[in-house]
N, C-alpha and C positions, 0 to 999 in steps of 0.2 A: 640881071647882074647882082642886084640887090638880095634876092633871095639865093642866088649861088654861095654868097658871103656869108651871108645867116646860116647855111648849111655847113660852112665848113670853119664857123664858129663855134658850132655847135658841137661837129665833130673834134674841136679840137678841146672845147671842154669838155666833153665826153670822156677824151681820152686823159686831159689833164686829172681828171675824177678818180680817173680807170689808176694814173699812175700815182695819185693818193691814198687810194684805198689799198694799193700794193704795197706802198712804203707802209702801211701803218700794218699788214698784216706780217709783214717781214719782220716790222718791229718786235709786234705782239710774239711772233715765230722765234724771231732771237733771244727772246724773254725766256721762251719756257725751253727755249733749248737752254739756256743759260741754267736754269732751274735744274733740267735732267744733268745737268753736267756736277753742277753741286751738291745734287742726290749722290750722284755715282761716285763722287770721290769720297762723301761722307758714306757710304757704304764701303768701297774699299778699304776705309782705314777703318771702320768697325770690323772689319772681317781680318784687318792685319792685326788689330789689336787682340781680337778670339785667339787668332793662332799663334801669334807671338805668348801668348800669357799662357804659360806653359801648364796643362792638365797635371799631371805630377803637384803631390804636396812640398814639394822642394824650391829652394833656390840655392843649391849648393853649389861651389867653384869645385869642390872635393870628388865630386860624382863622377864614373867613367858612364858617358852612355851607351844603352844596350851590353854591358858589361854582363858575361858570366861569370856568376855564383856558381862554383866548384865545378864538377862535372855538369854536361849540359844534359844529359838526361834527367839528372835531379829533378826530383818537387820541388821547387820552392817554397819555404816557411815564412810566416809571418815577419820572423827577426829577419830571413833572407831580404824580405820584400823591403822592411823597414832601411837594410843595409844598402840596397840599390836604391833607394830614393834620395837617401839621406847622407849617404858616406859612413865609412867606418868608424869614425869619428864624434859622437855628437853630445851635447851638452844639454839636453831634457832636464828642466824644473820643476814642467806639471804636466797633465797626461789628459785626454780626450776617454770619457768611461761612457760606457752604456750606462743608465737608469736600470732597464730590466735587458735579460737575455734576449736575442730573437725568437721567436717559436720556425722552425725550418722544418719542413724548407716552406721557404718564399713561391707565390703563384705570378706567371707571366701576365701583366698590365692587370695584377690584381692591387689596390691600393693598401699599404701598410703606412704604420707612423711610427718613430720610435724618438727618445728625446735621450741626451747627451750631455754631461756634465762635466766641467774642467774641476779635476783633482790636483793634489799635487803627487808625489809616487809611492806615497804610503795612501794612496784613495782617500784621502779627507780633500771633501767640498772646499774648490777657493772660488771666493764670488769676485769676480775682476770687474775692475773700475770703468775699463774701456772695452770698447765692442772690438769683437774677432771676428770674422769674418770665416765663417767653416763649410766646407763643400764636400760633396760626393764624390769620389772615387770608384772605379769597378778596373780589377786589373787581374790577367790570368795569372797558371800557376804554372806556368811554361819557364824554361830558362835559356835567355833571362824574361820576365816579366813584359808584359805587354799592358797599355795602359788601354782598354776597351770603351770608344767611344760610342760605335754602332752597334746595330744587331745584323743580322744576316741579310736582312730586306736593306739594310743601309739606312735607316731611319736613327736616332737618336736612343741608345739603352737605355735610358732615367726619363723618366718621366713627373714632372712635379717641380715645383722647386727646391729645388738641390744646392742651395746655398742661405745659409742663415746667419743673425750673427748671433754668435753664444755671448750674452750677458748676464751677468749675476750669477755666472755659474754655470749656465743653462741654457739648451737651443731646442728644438723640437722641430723636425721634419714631419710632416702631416702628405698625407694622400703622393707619397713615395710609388712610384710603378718602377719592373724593370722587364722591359718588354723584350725579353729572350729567355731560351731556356740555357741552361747552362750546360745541357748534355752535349751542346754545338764545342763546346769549351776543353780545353785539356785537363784530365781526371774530373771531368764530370761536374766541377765549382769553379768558383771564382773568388777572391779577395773582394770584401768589403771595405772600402776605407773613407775614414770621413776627418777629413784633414784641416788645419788651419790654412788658412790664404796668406802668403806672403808679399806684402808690398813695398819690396826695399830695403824690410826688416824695419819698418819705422810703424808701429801701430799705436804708440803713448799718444798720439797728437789726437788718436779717433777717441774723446775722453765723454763720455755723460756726465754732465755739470751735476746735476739733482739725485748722483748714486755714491754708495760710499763699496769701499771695497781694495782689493790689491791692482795695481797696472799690470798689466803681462803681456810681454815681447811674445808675436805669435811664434815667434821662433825658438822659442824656450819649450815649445809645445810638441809634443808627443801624440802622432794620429792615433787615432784609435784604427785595427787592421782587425777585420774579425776572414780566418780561414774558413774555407772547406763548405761557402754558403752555396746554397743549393738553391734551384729555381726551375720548379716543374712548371705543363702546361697546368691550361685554366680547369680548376675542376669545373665539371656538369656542374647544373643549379640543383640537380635533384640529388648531388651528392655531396654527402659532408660539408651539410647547411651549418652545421652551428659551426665551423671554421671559418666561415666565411665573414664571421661576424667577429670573428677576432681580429680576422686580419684587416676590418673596415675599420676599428677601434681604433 
């Protein structure tokens, strides 16, 4: 009788063990479910923040979207383009300039760099007090305009970082890709635009204490749009080497 009782002491701490080690792995289980749940939301609102924060260099109330510019078969122009982003309407005090021209056409996931300077609209250098925040655009020449995120494989068209901030004047995009070609594209190119970032229209707060120089509302700011850019495949290595080394420059 005595060791009957022992036995099923045993099994009953056994089992008490059994339903300890269950609670605690339930615990540990409810943790990291807890944790994938907190991933998941903070990826949600990262991915609603992406798509909400609108690709376009605009924050205009003024804008019709998808709007056509005159007849739909038109090319759309540079000003066209500038008109559907921006509204008919706009108030530019200084301008987004290239340093030097492109050399085109552009090569598919070949690295270029080019650097950018804030003028005012007679092109004299204004070096601003506070950072801008300035990004890449690529948008066809269809009407109306489409703003081109992917390439045909559905991967990302820009490759590199594609947002910088222009201070003192000045931003520099380094190791730029654009992995398509643009023959995929309507007439054969695409709009380059490399635009300022608008946050509310409030960017005097983003100030560098240790620089001198003017403030400047991104929004007083004028993209730079360069037309008609062209983007063949990748040349062969064993042709037109010394290009190659321009565009790694």
């Amino acid at each position: 009788m005595k060791e009957f009782q022992t036995r099923i002491l045993g099994l009953l701490f056994t089992q008490n063990k059994m339903m300890v080690d269950m609670k605690e792995k339930n615990e540990v289980l409810q943790d990291t479910l807890a944790c994938l749940i907190n991933e998941v939301n903070s990826l949600k609102t990262t991915i609603k923040q992406s798509n909400t924060e609108k690709p376009a260099p605009i924050q205009s109330t003024s804008i019709i979207s998808h709007q056509v510019i005159g007849n739909s078969n038109d090319t759309v122009t540079s000003e066209n383009l500038l008109t559907y982003l921006y509204g008919p309407k706009t108030d530019f005090k200084y301008q987004i300039v290239l340093q030097s021209e492109f050399q085109l056409p552009l090569y598919r996931e070949r690295n270029f760099k080019f650097t950018v300077h804030l003028a005012d609209l007679e092109g004299n250098i204004i070096e601003n007090f506070n950072r801008i925040p300035v990004s890449i655009g690529i948008y066809s020449s269809e009407n109306p305009p489409k703003y081109i995120d992917s390439n045909t494989a559905g991967n990302k068209i820009l490759k590199g970082f594609t947002e910088k901030d222009l201070v003192n004047g000045s931003a520099t995009f380094d190791k730029i890709q654009i992995k398509e070609v643009t023959s995929h594209f309507r007439n054969g190119w695409v709009f380059f635009v490399v635009y300022p970032k608008i946050n509310g229209g409030n960017t005097s707060s983003n100030v560098i204490m240790n620089g001198n120089g003017t403030i400047v509302n991104a929004s007083e700011v004028k993209p730079l749009i360069l037309e008609k850019v062209i983007v063949k495949a990748k040349k062969t290595k064993d042709r037109d080497a010394n290009d190659e080394a321009f565009q790694e420059e």
